[in-house]
N, C-alpha and C positions, 0 to 999 in steps of 0.2 A: 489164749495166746494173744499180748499183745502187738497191735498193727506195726508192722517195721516206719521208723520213722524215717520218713522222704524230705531228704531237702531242695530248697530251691532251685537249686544250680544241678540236681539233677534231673533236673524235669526238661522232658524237650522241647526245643525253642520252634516256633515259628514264625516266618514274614506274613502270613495272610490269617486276617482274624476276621470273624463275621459278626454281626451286633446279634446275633443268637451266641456266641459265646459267652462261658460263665466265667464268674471273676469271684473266687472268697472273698467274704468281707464277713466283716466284725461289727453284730450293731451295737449299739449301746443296751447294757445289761451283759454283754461276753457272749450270748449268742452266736456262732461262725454260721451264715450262710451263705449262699451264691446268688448273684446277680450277673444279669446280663449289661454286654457292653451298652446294648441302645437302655437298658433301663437308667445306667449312668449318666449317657446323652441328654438321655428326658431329663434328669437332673439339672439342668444350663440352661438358664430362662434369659431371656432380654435382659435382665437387671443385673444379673450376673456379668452378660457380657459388657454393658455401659462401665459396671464398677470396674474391670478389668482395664477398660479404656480410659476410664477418669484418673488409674493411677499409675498410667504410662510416663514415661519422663518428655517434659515440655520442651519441644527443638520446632522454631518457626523458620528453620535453615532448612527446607529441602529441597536433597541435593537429587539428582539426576539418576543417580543411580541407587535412591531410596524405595523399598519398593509398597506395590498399593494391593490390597486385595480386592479381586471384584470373581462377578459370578460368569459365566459363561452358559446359559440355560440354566442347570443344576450342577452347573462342573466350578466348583471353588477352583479359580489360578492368582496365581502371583507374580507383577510385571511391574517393570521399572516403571519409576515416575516422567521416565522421560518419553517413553512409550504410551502413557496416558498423556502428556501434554501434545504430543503429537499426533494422535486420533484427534483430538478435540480439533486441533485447527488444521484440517487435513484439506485440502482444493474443496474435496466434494462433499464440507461440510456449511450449515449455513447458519449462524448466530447470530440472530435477532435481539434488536436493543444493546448492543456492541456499546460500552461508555470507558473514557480514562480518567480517573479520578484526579491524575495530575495536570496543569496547565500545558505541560508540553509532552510529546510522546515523539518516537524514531520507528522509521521502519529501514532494517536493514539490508542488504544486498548479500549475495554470497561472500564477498568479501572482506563484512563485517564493520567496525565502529569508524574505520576512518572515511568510508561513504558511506552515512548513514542521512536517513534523509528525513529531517527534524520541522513539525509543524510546532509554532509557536501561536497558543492563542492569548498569551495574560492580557493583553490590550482590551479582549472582547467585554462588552457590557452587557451583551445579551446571546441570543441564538441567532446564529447565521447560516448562509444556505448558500455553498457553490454550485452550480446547476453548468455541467459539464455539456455538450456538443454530441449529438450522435455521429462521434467521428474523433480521429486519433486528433490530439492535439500535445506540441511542440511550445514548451515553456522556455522563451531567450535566458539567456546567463543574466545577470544581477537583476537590479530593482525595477519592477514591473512601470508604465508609462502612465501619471494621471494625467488630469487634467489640467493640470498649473504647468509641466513639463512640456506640454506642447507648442505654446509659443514660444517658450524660451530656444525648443530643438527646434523649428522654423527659421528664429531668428539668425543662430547658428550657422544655419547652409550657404557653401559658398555661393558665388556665381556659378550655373551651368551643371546643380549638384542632383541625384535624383531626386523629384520632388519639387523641387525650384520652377517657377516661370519665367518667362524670358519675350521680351519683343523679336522677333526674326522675320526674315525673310525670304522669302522661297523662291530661288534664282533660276525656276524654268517658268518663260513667262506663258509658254503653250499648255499648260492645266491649271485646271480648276481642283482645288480643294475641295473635300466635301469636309463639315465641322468631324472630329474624331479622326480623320488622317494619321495617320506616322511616319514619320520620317527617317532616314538619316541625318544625326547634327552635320554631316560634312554637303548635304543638300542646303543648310541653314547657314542664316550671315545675321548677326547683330543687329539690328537697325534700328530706328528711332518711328515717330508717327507720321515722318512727312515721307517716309521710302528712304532715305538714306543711311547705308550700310559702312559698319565697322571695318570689314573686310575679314574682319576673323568669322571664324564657325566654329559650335559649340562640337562639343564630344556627347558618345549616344547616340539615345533612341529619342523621340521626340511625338508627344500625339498634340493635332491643332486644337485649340478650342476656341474657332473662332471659323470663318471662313475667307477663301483667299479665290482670286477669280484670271481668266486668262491675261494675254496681253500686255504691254511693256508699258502704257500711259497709264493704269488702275496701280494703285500702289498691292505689293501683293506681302504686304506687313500684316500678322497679326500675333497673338499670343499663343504663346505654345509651353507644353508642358514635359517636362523629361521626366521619362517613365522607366529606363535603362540607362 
């Protein structure tokens, strides 16, 4: 009697298969016999899987939500690309030999491209080295001060400005000065070299750099410098 013939789709399905299951197959010559799943497996060499990869479609756009395969132990998972870009530069990671291939590069703020805070090196002809303070440091607003700037902003200062020297006079004839004193400018009057006074007094703070001595006959004139 022949075998009742069984179809496909009546055969029962399951969700869990083991690489000790059998799978028909057909070899060459018409032959039907069974293989096992992992024998299939063994089948998939390295080379296979490259050729698989080599004729993947070419996309150098990836997006965020592209995803990457990696291994966890022996556990295959699959996670966005944005969640690998964000392991990689995580606080508690440290990457050694850090380089940008372009002249200029931005680091940005939570609040994104309109504060973003842009190093420009095209100027550079070689390697340079800033060597920072062990200690916070406070960068003023526009263009840093060289040394050509200096006499120009000196020149600049009014009379009486912080900074500024000044001939004065110190109108209590009962102290002595010691050099480095400070004053109040409303203690201080104008004066010239021979002791005689403007009548006005500067505004501020004032430290002497010079020495001034008791008594109304010593001239008690010297140089002073506004420090507030």
């Amino acid at each position: 009697m022949a075998d009742a013939k069984v179809e496909i789709e009546d055969l029962p399905s399951t969700t869990t298969q083991a690489k000790t299951d059998r799978i028909p197959s057909q070899k060459q010559g018409g032959n039907t016999v069974f293989v096992t799943i992992a024998q299939i497996l063994g089948l998939i060499n390295a080379s296979d899987i490259a050729s698989a990869a080599a004729s993947g479609v070419a996309d150098d756009t990836i997006d965020d939500t592209d995803k990457v395969v990696y291994l966890t132990g022996t556990t295959l998972k699959l996670g966005a690309f944005s969640g690998f870009i964000a392991s990689i530069f995580k606080t508690t990671r440290t990457i050694a030999s850090a380089q940008f291939a372009a002249a200029t590069f931005k680091l940005f703020n939570a609040a994104g491209t309109p504060r973003a805070l842009q190093f420009v090196i095209t100027a550079l002809t070689g390697d340079r080295t800033v060597t920072f303070p062990d200690g916070n440091v406070t960068i003023p607003a526009g263009t840093l001060i060289t040394a050509a700037d200096v006499p120009t902003a000196v020149a600049g200062l009014a009379l009486g400005a912080i900074g500024t020297y000044a001939m004065l006079f110190y109108n209590t004839a009962s102290e002595t000065l010691a050099p480095g004193t400070t004053k109040a400018g409303s203690e201080l009057i104008y004066a010239n070299a021979n002791g005689s006074t403007s009548g006005t007094s500067p505004s501020g703070t004032w430290r002497l750099m010079g020495w001034v001595t008791t008594g109304t006959t010593s001239p008690r004139v010297a140089i002073w410098l506004r420090i507030s």
